[in-house]
N, C-alpha and C positions, 0 to 999 in steps of 0.2 A: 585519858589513859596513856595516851601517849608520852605526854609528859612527862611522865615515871619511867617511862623505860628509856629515856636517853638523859645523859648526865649533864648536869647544867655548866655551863660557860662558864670559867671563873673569870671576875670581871678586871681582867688585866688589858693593856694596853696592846701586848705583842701577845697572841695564841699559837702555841704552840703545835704541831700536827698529833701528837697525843690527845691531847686535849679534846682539840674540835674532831677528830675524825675517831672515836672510838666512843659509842654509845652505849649505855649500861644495858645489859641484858641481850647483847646481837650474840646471836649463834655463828655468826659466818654462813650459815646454810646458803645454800644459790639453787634457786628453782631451774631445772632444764628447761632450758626455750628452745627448741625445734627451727631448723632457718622455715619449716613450712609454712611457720607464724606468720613471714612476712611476705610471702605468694601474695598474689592480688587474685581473688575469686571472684565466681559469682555467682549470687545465692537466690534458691531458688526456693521458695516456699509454698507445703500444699496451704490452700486455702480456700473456700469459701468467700467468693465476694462478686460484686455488681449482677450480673442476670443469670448465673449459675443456679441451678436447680436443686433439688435436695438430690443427694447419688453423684452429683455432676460438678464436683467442685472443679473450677479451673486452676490452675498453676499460677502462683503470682511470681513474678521474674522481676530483679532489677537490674536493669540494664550496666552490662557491664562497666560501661563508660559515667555511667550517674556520678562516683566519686571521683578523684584521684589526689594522688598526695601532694609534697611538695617538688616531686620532682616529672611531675605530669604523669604518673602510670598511674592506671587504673586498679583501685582499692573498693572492698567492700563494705557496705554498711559497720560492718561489725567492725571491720579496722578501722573507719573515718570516728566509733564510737570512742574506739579503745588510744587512739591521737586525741582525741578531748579529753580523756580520764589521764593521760599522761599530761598533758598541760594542767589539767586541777589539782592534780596530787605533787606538782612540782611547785604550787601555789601554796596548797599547805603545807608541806618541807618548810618552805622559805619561812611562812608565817609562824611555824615552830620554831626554827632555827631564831628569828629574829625576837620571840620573849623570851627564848634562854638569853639574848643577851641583856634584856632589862634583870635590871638587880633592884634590891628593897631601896636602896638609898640610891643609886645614879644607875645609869646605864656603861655598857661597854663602848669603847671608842668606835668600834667595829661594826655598832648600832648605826651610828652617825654616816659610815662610811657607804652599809648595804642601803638605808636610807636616800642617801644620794644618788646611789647606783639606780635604785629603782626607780628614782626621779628624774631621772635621763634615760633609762632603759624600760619602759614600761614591761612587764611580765605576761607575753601573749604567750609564743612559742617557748614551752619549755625549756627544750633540748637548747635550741637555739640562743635563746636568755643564758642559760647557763654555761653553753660554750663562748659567750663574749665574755662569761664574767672569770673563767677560768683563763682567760688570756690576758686581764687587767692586770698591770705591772704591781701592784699592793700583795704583798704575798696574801695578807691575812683576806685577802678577798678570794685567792685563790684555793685557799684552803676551807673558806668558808664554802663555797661551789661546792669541793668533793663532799663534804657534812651535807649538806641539801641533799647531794645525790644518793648517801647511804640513806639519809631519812627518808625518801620517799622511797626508795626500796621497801625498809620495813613498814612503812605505814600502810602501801599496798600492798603488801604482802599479810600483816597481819593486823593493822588498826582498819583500814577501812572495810565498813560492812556493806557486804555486795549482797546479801539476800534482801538488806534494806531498799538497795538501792534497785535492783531486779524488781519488787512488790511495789517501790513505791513511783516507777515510771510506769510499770501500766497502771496501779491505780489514775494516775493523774490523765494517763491518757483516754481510759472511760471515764473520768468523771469531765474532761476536755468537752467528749466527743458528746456527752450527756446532755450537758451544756449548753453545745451547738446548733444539735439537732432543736432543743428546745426553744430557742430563741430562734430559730428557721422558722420554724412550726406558728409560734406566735407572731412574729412578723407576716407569713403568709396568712393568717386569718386576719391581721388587720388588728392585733390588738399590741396598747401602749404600753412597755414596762419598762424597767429599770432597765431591765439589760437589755443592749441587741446584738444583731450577729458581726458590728464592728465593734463593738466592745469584747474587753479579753475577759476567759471566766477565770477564777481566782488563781487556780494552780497553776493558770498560761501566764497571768499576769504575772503572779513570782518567781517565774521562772525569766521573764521579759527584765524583771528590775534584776537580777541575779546575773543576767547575763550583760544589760549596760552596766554595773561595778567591774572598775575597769583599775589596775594596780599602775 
């Protein structure tokens, strides 16, 4: 889908900032963001767990200190989540950005160039990847940067699906937890199977390969 809504590369040598930085279909719209967003909290959640009674749930707490960013303060679950989804969705920008520049017959010279770039720069830190690549002396790399950065706006703004992805981590993490317990269970009565509790169950493991694919 995405595809469609940003306009493809015409496959020239020198790109123009027309060109690369105005994708079909952007509204301009800019979502307010709050500086509250970026407070370091700490979350507290009721819960239900370890010897707590029925009526008598304890408070589950994560310690303040658990995360912190890159600049050592103290960050929440939720921010350490929403800095991972900011490094994925600037993966796929880039990976969009990079087949608008193939064409039916050759690619664009600029292919060759983000290519290299990422062959020297592997893509961990987003932000960071992108601020070295916006200060490369090659204009058209510099312009290629700001095009990443409006794409991954719109992509998280309106391509990626967050109810998917909300359902489909706690699916994984009871069916994880399913798993686990089970392979406990049969290891402690002593019987032999396929799986055991050092082996990863399938959702852990594709998550395990997902996460060593390394750009």
């Amino acid at each position: 889908r995405i595809q469609q809504r940003l306009t493809p590369f015409p496959m020239a040598t020198s790109l123009s900032t027309h060109q690369l930085f105005t994708p079909a279909g952007f509204t301009g719209r800019r979502v307010s963001r709050g500086a509250s967003r970026r407070r370091a909290t700490s979350v507290r959640v009721r819960a239900s767990y370890g010897d707590a009674q029925d009526g008598d749930s304890e408070q589950m707490h994560v310690p303040e200190d658990a995360f912190k960013n890159e600049l050592g303060h103290n960050i929440s679950p939720e921010r350490k989540a929403a800095t991972a989804l900011g490094n994925l969705f600037t993966m796929a920008a880039t990976r969009v950005i990079l087949d608008q520049f193939t064409g039916t017959r050759h690619r664009s010279p600029v292919y060759y160039k983000m290519v290299d770039f990422l062959s020297a720069n592997p893509l961990r830190n987003g932000n960071e990847w992108l601020a070295k690549l916006m200060r490369e002396p090659d204009n058209d790399l510099r312009i290629t940067a700001m095009r990443i950065i409006e794409t991954r706006r719109v992509f998280a703004e309106s391509e990626f699906n967050w109810d998917v992805m909300n359902r489909v981590a706690k699916e994984e993490i009871d069916d994880d937890t399913l798993e686990m317990n089970k392979q406990m269970l049969m290891r402690s009565l002593g019987v032999s199977a396929e799986g055991s509790p050092s082996e990863m169950s399938g959702s852990a493991e594709r998550r395990q390969s997902e996460a060593n694919s390394s750009w």
